[in-house]
C-alpha positions in Angstrom: 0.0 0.0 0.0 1.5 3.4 -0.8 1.8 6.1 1.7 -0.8 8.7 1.6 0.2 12.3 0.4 -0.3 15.2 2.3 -3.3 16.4 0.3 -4.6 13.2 1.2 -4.1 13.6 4.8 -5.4 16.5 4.4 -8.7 15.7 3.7 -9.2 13.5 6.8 -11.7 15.1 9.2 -9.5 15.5 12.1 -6.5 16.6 10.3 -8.7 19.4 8.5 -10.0 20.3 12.0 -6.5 20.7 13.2 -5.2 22.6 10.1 -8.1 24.9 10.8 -7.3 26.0 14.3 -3.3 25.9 13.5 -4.0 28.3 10.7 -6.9 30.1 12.0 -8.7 29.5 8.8 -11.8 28.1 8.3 -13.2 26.3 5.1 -16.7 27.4 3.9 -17.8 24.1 3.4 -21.9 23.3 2.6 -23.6 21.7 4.9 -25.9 18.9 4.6 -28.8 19.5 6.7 -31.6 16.6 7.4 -34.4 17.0 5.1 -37.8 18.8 6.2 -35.9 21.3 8.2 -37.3 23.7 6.8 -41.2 22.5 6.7 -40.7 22.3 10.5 -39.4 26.0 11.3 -42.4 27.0 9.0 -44.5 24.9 11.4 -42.9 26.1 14.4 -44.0 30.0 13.0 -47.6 29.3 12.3 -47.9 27.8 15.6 -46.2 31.3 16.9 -49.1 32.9 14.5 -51.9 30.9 16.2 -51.0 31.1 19.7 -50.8 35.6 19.3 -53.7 35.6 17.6 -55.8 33.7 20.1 -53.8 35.6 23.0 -55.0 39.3 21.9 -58.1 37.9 20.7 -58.3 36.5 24.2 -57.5 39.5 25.7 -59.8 42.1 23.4 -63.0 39.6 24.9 -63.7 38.4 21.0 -63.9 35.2 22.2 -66.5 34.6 25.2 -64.3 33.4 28.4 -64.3 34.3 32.2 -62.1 36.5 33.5 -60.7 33.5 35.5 -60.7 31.6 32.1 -58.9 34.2 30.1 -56.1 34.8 32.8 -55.3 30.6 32.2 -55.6 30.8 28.5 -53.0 33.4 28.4 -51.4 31.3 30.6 -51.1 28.8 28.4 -51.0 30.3 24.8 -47.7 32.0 26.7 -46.6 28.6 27.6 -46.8 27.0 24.1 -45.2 29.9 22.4 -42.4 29.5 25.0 -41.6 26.0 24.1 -42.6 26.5 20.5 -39.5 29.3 20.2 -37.2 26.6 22.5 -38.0 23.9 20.0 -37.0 25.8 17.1 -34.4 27.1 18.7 -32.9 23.5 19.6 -33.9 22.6 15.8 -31.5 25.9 14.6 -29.0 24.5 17.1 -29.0 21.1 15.8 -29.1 22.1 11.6 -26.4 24.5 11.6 -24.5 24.4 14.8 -24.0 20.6 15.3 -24.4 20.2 11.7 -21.0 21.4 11.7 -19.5 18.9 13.5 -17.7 15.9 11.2 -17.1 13.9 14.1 -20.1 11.6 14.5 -19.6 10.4 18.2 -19.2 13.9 19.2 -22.2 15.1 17.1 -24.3 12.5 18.8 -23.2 13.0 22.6 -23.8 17.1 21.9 -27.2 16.3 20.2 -27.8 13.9 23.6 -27.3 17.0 25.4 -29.4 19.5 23.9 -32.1 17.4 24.4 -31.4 17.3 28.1 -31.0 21.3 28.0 -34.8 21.5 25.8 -36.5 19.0 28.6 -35.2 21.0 31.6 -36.4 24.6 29.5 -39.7 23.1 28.7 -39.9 21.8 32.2 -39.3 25.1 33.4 -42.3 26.7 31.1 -44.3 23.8 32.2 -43.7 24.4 35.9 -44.5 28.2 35.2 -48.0 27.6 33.9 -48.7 25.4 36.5 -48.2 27.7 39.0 -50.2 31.3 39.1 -47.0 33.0 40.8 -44.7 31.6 38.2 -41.9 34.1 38.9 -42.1 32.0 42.4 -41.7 29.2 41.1 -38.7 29.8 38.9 -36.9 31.4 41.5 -37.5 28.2 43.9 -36.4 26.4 40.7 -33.4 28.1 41.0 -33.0 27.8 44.4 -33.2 24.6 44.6 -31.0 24.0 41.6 -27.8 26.2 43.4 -28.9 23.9 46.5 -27.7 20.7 43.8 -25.5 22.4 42.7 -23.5 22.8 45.3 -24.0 19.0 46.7 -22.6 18.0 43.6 -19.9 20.4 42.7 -17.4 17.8 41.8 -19.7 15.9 39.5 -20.7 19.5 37.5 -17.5 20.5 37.2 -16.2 17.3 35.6 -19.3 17.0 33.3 -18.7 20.7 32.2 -14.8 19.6 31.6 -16.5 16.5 29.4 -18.3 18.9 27.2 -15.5 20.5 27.1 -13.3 17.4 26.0 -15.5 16.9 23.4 -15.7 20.2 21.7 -12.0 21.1 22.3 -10.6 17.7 21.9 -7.2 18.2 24.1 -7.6 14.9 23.4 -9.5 11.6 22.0 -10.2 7.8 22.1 -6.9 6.8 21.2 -4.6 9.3 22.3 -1.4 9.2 24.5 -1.1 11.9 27.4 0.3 12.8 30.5 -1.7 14.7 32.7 -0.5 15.4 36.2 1.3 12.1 37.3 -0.9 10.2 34.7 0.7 9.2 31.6 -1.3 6.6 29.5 -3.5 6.0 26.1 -6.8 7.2 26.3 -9.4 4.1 25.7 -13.1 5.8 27.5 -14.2 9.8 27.9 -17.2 8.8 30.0 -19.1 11.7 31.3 -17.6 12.0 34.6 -14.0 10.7 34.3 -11.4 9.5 31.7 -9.8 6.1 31.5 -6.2 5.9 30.6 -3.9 2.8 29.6 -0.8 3.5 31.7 2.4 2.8 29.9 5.5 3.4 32.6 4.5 4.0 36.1 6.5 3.3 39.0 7.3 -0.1 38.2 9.1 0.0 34.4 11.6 2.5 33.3 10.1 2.2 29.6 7.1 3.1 28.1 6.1 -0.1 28.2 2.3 -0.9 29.2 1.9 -1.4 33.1 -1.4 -3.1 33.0 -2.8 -0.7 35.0 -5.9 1.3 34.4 -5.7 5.2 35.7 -9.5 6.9 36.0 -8.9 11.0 36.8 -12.2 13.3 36.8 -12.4 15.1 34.2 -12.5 18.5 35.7 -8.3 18.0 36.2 -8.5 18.9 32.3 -9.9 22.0 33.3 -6.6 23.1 36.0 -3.9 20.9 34.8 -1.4 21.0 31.9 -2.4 18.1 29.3 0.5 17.0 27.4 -0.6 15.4 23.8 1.5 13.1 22.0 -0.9 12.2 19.2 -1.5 16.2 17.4 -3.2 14.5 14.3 -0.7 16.7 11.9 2.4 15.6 13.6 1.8 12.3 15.0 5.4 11.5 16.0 8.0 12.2 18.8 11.9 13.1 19.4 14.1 9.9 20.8 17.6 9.6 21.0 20.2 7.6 21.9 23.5 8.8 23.1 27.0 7.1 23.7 29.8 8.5 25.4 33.2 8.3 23.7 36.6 9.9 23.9 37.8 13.7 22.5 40.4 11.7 20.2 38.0 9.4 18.5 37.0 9.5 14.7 33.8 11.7 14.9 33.0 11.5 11.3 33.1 7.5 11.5 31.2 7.5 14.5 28.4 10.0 13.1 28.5 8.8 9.6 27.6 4.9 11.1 25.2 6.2 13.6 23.4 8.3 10.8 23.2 5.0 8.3 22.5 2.7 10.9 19.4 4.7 12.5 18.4 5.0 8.8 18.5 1.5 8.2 16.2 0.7 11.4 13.7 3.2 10.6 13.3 2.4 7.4 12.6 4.5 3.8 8.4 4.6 4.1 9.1 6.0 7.9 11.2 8.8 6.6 8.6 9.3 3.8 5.6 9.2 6.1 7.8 11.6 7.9 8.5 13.7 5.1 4.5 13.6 4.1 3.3 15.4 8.1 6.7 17.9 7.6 4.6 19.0 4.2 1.6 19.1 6.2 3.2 21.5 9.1 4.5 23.6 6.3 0.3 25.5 6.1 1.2 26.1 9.6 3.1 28.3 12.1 4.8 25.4 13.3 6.6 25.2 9.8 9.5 27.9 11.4 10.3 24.7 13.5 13.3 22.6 12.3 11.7 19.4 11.6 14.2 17.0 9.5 12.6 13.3 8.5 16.3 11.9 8.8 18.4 11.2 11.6 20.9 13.9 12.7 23.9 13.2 14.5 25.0 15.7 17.0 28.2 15.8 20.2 28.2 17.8 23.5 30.4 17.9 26.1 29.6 15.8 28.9 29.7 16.9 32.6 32.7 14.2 32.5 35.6 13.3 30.7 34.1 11.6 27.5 31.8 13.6 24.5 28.7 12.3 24.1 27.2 11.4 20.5 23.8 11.7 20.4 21.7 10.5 17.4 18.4 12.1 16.9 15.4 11.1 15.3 11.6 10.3 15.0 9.4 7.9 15.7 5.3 6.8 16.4 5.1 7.7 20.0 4.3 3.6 20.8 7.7 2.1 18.6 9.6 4.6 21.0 10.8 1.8 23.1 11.0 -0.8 21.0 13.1 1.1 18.0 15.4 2.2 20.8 16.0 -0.9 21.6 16.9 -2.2 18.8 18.8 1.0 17.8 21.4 0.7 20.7 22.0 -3.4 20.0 22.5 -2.3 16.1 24.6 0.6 17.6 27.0 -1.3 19.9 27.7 -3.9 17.3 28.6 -1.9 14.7 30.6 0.6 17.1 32.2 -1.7 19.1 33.6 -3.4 15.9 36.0 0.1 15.4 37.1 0.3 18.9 39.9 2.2 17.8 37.8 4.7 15.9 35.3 4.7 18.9 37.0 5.0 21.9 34.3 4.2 24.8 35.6 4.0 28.1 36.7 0.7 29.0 37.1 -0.8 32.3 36.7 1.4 35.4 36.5 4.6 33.1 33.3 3.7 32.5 
């Protein structure tokens, strides 16, 4: 299978999305809206029609009611033109707001919750007509929603910070982040709390799974620094491997070796895939970066005796380990076979 181009890429949902806010362009793009829409906002306004109509006819005593029986009409005909303007409001909402949105799981859960939002309105206008003093009741409403509020701080907070997951997308399904102590691959957003993978921990000194599963609220996304290794236009991290070898040693055969040799491992259709997210970056800021698809050799002084050659390249964020490990046996063996070139410190210079 060949590798994709970066037009390609391009067109992927989440990649657009990401090019979007990185460029702070927006594509004009037409929107599909269900069909009917439009029958139903016509609807909505004859309804509107109706219930003024009978109101002020109410009202002028054209039609024969009590004045007990006028006072609960008007009651009413307010009531229905409340939750007839909430409906097609919601309606409005879901055409060309949530229209917008590409993502289907996301579209869904935000559709989920405007509905929850319409209930508790037309609840509200429901409770209003109920009750003669229906400024009373809202404000006991209210009351005794800051009352549940309160009791559940916590809970709000993190199902604000899930809303906010989802429309923000610090990050998705899939993902690998460190959050506060947390460092894992996101596998469940639920609407309270998020469920990480953990790779590390306390027990491994690689990013190797643990086997552990981490749950944090979701509200620490809302006062903690999340750290994203999975941007959808850059999906790949800095490693390195570093050796420490004498001031007299060949440098040129010891970076020339390291270059082919990380080369070699990674492989041509890394370096092109590589190559492909560089061409991506370049419609972004980020293109002032340095970002080179091959390996660079580099040497520093160390704190000691020795330099230290370092050889720096890029990887998948979850082939971290692994390719270093097999960069540093590919390494040694090659190095080791020059030890005159090489210089490591043997022996108790080590």
């Amino acid at each position: 299978m060949m590798a994709e181009t970066a037009e390609e890429l391009s067109k992927r949902p989440e990649i657009r999305k990401e090019l979007d806010r990185a460029t702070g362009q927006k594509r004009h793009e037409k929107i599909e809206t269900e069909g009917g829409y439009k029958f139903w906002f016509v609807v909505y306004a004859v309804v509107l029609a109706i219930c003024a109509v009978i109101y002020f006819a109410a009202g002028a005593k054209l039609i024969p009611l009590p004045d007990s029986g006028v006072a609960i009409a008007q009651r009413i005909l307010r009531g229905a033109a409340l939750i007839t303007i909430v409906l097609a409001i919601a309606r409005a909402l879901s055409v060309y707001g949530l229209g917008r949105i590409e993502d289907v799981a996301t579209r869904f859960t935000l559709q989920r919750i405007t509905r929850l939002v319409v209930a508790l309105a037309i609840a509200v206008i429901v409770i209003s007509i109920i009750f003669v003093n229906w400024y009373a009741a809202i404000a006991a409403f209210g009351v005794g929603s800051i009352i549940i509020g309160l009791a559940v701080q916590t809970p709000m907070k993190s199902f604000i910070a899930w809303i906010y997951i989802l429309v923000r997308q610090p990050f998705r399904v899939g993902d690998r982040i460190k959050i506060a102590d947390a460092t894992g691959d996101v596998i469940d957003v639920g609407y309270l709390d998020t469920t990480l993978w953990e790779f590390g921990g306390q027990y491994l000194s690689t990013d190797h799974p643990s086997g552990r599963l981490i749950k944090f609220p979701n509200e620490k996304v809302l006062d903690e620094l999340v750290y994203n290794y999975s941007w959808p236009l850059f999906p790949y991290i800095w490693n390195e491997v570093k050796f420490q070898v004498g001031y007299n040693a060949d440098l040129e055969f010891i970076a020339s070796t390291m270059q082919k040799i990380t080369e070699e491992e990674l492989g041509r259709e890394m370096m092109e895939r590589v190559q492909t997210f560089r061409d991506l970056l370049a419609r972004t800021p980020v293109d002032e970066l340095e970002v080179h698809e091959h390996p660079r050799v580099i040497f520093r002084i160390g704190e000691n005796t020795w330099l230290e050659a370092i050889v720096r390249y890029l990887v998948a964020p979850r082939e971290a380990g692994r390719v270093k490990t097999r960069l540093i046996k590919k390494l040694l063996a090659a190095l080791n076979a020059a030890p005159d070139k090489v210089m490591f410190p043997a022996g108790a210079n080590r």
